[in-house]
NUBA-320492 format. One line per field, with one value per residue (C-alpha): residue in one letter; x, y, z. Coordinates in steps of 0.25 Angstrom, whole numbers. Layout:
type: [A	...]
X: [X	...]
Y: [Y	...]
Z: [Z	...]
//
This chain:
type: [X	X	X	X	X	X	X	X	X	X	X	X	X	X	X	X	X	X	X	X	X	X	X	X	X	X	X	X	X	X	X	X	X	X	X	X	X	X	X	X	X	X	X	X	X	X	X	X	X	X	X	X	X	X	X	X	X	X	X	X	X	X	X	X	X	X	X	X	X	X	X	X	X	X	X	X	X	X	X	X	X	X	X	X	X	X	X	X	X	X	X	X	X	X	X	X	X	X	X	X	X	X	X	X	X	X	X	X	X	X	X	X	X	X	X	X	X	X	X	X	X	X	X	X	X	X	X	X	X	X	X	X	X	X	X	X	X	X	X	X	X	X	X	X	X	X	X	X	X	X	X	X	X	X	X	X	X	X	X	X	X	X	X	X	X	X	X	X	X	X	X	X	X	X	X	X	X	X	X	X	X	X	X	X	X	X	X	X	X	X	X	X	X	X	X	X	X	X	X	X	X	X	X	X	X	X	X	X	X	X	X	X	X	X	X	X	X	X	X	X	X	X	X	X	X	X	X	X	X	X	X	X	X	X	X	X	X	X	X	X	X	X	X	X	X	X	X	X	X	X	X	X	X	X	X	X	X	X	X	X	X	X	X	X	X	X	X	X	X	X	X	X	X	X	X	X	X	X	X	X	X	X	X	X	X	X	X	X	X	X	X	X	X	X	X	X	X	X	X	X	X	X	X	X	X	X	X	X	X	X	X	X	X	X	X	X	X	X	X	X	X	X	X	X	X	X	X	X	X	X	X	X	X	X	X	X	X	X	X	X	X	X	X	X	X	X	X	X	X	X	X	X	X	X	X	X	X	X	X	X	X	X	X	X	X	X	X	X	X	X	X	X	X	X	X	X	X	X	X	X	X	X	X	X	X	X	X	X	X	X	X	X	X	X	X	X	X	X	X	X	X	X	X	X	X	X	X	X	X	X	X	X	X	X	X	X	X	X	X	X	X	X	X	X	X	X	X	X	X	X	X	X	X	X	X	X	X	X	X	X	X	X	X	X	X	X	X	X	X	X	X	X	X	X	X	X	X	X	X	X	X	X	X	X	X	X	X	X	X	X	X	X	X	X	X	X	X	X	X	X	X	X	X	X]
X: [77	90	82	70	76	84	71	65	76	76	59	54	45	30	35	48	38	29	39	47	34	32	46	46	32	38	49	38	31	45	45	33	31	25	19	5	-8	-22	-29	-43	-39	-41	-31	-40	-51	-52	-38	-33	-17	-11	1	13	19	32	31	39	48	38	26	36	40	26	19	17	12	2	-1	-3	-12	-20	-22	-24	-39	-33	-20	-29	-38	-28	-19	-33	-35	-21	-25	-37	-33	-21	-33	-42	-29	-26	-38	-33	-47	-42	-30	-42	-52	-42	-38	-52	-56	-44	-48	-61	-57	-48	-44	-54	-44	-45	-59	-56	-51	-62	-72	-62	-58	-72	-76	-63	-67	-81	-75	-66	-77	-86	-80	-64	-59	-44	-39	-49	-42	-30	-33	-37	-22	-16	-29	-30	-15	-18	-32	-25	-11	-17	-26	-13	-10	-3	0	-4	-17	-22	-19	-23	-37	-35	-29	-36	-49	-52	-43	-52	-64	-58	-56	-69	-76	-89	-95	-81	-83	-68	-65	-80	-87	-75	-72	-88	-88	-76	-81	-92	-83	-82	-96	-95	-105	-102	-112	-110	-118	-104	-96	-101	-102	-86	-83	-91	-85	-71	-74	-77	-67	-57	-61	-62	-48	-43	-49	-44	-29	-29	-34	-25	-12	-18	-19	-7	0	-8	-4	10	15	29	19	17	23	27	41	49	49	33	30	39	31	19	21	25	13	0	3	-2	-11	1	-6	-12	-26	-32	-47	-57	-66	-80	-70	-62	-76	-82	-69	-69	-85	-80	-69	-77	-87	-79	-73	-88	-90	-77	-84	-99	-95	-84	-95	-100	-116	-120	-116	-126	-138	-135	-138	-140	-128	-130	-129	-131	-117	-110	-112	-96	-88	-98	-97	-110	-105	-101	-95	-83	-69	-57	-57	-71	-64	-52	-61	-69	-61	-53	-68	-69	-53	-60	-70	-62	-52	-66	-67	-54	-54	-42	-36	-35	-21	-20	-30	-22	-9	-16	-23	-8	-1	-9	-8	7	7	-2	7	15	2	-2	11	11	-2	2	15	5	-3	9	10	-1	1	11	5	-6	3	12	-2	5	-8	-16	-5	-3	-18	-18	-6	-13	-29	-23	-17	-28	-35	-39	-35	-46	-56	-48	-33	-40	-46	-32	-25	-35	-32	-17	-19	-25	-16	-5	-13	-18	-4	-2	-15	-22	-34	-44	-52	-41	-36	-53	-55	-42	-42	-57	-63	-48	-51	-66	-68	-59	-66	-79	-73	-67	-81	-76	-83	-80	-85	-74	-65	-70	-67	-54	-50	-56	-49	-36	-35	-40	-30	-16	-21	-20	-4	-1	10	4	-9	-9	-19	-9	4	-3	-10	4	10	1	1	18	18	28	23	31	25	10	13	19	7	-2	6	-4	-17	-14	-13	-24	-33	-30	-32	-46	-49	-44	-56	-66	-63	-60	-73	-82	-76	-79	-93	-99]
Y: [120	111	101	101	100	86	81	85	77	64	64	54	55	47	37	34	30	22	15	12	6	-3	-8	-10	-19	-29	-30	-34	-42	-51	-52	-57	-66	-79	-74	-80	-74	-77	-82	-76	-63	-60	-53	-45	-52	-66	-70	-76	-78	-80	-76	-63	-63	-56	-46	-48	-39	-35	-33	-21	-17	-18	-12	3	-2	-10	0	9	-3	-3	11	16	22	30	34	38	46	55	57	63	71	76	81	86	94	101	106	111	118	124	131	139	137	129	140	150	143	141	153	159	149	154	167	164	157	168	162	153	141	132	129	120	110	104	106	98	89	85	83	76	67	63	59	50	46	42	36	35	47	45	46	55	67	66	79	86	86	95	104	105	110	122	126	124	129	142	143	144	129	120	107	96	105	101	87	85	90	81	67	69	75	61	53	56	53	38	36	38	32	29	24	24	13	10	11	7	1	-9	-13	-16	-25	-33	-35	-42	-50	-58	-59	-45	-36	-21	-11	0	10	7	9	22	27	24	31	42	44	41	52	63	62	59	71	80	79	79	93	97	92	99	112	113	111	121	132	130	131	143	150	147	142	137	126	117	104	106	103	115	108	102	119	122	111	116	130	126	117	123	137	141	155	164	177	177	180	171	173	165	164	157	147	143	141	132	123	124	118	107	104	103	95	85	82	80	69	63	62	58	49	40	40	26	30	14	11	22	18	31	29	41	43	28	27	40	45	33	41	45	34	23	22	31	40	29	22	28	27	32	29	37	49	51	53	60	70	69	74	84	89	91	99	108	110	114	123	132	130	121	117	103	104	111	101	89	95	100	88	79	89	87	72	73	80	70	59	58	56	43	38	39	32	20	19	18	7	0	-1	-9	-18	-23	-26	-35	-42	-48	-48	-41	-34	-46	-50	-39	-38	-53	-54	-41	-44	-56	-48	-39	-53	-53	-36	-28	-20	-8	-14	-21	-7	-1	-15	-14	1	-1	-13	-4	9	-2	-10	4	8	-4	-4	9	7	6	-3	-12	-13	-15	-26	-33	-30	-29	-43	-45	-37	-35	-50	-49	-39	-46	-58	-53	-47	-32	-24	-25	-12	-5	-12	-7	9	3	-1	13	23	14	15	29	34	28	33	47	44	31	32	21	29	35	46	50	52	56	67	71	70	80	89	89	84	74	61	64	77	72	60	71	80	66	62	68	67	50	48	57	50	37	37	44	33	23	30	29	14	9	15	10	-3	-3	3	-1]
Z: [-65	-68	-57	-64	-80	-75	-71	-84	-92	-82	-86	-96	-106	-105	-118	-107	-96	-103	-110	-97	-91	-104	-103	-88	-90	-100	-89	-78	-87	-90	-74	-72	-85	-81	-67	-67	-61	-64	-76	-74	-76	-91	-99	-110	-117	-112	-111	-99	-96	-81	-84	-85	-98	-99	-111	-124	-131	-141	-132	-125	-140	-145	-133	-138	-152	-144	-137	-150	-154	-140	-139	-154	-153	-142	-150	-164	-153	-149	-159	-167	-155	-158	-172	-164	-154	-164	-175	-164	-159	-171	-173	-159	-154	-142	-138	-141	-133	-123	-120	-120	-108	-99	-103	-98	-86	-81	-67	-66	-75	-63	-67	-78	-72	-64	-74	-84	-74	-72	-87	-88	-74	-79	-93	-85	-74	-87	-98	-94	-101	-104	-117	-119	-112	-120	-129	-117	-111	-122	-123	-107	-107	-115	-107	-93	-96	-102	-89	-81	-77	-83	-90	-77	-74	-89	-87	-73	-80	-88	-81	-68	-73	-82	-72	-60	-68	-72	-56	-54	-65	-65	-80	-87	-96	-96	-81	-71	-85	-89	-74	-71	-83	-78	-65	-73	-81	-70	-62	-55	-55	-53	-46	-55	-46	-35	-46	-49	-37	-32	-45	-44	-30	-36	-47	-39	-29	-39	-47	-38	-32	-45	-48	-36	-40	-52	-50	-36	-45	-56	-45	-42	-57	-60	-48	-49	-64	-57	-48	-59	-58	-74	-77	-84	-98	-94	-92	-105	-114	-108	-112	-127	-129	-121	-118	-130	-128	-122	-122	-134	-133	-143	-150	-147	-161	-164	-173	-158	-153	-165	-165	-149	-150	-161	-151	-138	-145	-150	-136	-131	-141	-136	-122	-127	-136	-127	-112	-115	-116	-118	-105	-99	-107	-116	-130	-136	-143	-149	-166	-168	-165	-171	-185	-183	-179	-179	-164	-153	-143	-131	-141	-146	-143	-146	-161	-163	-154	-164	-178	-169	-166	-179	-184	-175	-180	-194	-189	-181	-193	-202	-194	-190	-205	-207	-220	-224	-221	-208	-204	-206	-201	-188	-185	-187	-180	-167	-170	-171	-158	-150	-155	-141	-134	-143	-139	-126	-126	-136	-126	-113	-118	-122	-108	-105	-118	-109	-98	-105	-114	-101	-93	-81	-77	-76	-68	-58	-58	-53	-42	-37	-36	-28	-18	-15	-10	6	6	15	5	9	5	-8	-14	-11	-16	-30	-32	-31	-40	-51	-49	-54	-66	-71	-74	-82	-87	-90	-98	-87	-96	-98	-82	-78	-88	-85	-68	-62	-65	-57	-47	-46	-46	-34	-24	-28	-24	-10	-6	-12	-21	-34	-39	-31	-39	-51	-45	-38	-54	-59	-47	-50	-63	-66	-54	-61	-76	-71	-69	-75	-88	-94	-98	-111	-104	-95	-101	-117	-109	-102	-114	-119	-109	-108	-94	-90	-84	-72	-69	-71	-60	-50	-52	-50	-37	-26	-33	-37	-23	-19	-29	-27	-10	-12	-24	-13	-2	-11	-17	-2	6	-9	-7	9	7	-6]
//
């Protein structure tokens, strides 16, 4: 136990990591300043340079509020959500509805996680969802650890669920879409039925191992509590903040239900609204649900999502039959506590500030797609997904890294007589596998924040699956590059 508390007291917090990665950038970037790689590769927009520049003091100092600045749709998003989640938990139709499922689901628990894991996996195979999960670590907690597990159960749900979805995307606008249309960019034209079908391949394989991950680790906790891989202090945190019911045995009224509806509801418009129906020939949700933000379902983003669910907090309030006052005192509360959260995300992205204003992964990109030149098709899709397991911790927006590395990359394996289309899932598999770990993802370490896990504990438990995930992605990228 004296063992165990030295090594609580040696951990450091997520704001600690981040920062040190920050720093230990600007440090790279004064060692490489000047290096030169090539000018083709664009670096944003239409700007070319060819050149490392070593970051300045005040790109290091700055870098968080740039960060804040890069990431404030997101920011204003969840800090809503905060105030959102605390009224709807006020009203106790959560714990009551809560409780009523485990009550339901008396030794059967074990069956929520696949079904979450697959709604959280198509969400991620679909339309990319990451930020997206962030209220579900904190609700997740409360559902799991008063089913009898605990803490890394909720967010394995989570993490891998939507994290095994964005290894195998198929029509993610933001992972598959992005890179097909920077493999246009420069003269390559993508077979989108190949690209579907490695991603469909990747999906269920990926998916399916996860599930099996998760629930073989929550048959473990439940049957024995002193199995968990929870530190003494994670356990004690996550008594205090999510064993909430005790033994209480808490009614379930018509008014849990209404408000439960509202809530369920609103998440479902979260969903529909955010799947890019346009690029499906949909138009059903065209003009006409523009009325509340301006913007259709397919359109909206993270600034619609906010005043959506600020909306939807009203209503929830109107009718638990809140006073004026409880209702804003609530709602700020829950922002107040989500707070760390928004931090931790404004810090990540700070991260990446830093690598585009020294250009470091242009660089790196560069040096690198050179020395995959002449390798056999089997050492180049091993070579690539190294490649991007390393960039997608310095860049984590998929987006971001697909614009900036596949007309790079793509251009490359059409150019050595590859197929450019495995590149597109190399890129996806590469990147979707590092943001279920990396600490510079906001994802990541707000929802660890939010779950009181320790970053350290979350990368022991990922240990055995990072490895067993990324050799059967390797299988199925090698044998598509060999056959199709």
């Amino acid at each position: 136990m004296t063992q165990k508390n030295k090594k609580e007291k040696k951990s450091i917090s997520s704001f600690s990591i981040l920062f040190i990665i920050i720093i230990l950038l600007t440090v790279v970037s004064w060692l490489f300043a000047g290096q030169s790689f090539s000018p083709t590769i664009p670096a944003g927009g239409t700007e070319e340079v060819s050149q490392v520049v070593g970051a300045k003091i005040s790109d290091l100092v700055m870098s968080p509020f740039n960060g804040f600045r890069d990431a404030i749709d997101i920011c204003v998003f969840i800090l809503i959500l905060g105030g959102f989640l605390n009224i709807v938990n006020k009203t106790g139709a959560l714990e009551a509805g809560i409780q009523h499922i485990v009550r339901k689901l008396k030794g059967n628990e074990l069956i929520l996680i696949p079904i979450l894991m697959i709604l959280f996996s198509i969400g991620g195979s679909t339309y990319g969802m990451a930020e997206e999960t962030i209220p579900f670590y904190s609700l997740l907690a409360v559902t799991m650890v008063a089913s009898g597990f605990d803490t890394i159960v909720s967010v394995g749900t989570v993490m891998l669920g939507a994290g095994a979805g964005v290894i195998g995307s198929t029509v993610n606008p933001f992972a598959t879409g992005v890179a097909m249309d920077a493999l246009r960019s420069v003269g390559v034209t993508p077979n989108t039925g190949t690209i579907l079908a490695i991603g469909f391949v990747l999906w269920i394989v990926t998916t399916a191992y996860c599930i099996f991950c998760v629930m073989g680790y929550a048959r473990k906790v439940k049957a024995d509590k002193g199995s968990t891989i929870l530190s003494l202090q994670e356990q004690k945190d996550m008594e205090e903040s999510f064993e909430k019911t005790g033994d209480q045995n808490l009614e379930f009224t018509g008014k849990h239900k209404s408000i439960l509806v509202v809530f369920a509801f609103s998440f479902a418009i979260m969903v529909i609204s955010l799947i890019p129906w346009g690029s499906f020939g949909i138009t059903i949700f065209d003009g006409w649900t523009s009325f509340l933000t301006g913007e259709s379902f397919g359109d909206w983003y993270f600034g619609d999502l906010a005043m959506w669910f600020f909306l939807v907090s009203l209503v929830v309030s109107l009718i638990q039959g809140f006073s004026e006052k409880e209702i804003i005192d609530t709602f700020i509360d829950g922002v107040k506590d989500i707070l760390s959260v928004v931090l931790i995300i404004v810090v990540a992205r700070g991260a990446s500030v830093i690598m585009q204003v020294t250009h470091l992964d242009l660089f790196i990109l560069d040096k690198s797609a050179g020395l995959l030149q002449g390798l056999s098709p089997v050492l180049f899709v091993i070579g690539a997904y190294a490649l991007y397991l390393f960039l997608s911790f310095l860049i984590p927006s998929t987006s971001g890294l697909a614009y900036v590395s596949i007309p790079v990359m793509g251009a490359l394996a059409n150019n050595i007589g590859l197929n450019p289309n495995v590149m597109v899932m190399i890129f996806t598999a590469g990147c979707g596998l590092v943001n279920l770990i990396t600490p510079t993802s906001g994802v990541i370490m707000g929802g660890l924040e939010m779950s009181k896990i320790n970053y350290s504990t979350w990368t022991k438990f990922m240990a055995k699956p990072l490895v067993i995930i990324g050799i059967s992605n390797l299988i199925i990228l090698i044998a598509a590059m060999l056959f199709l």
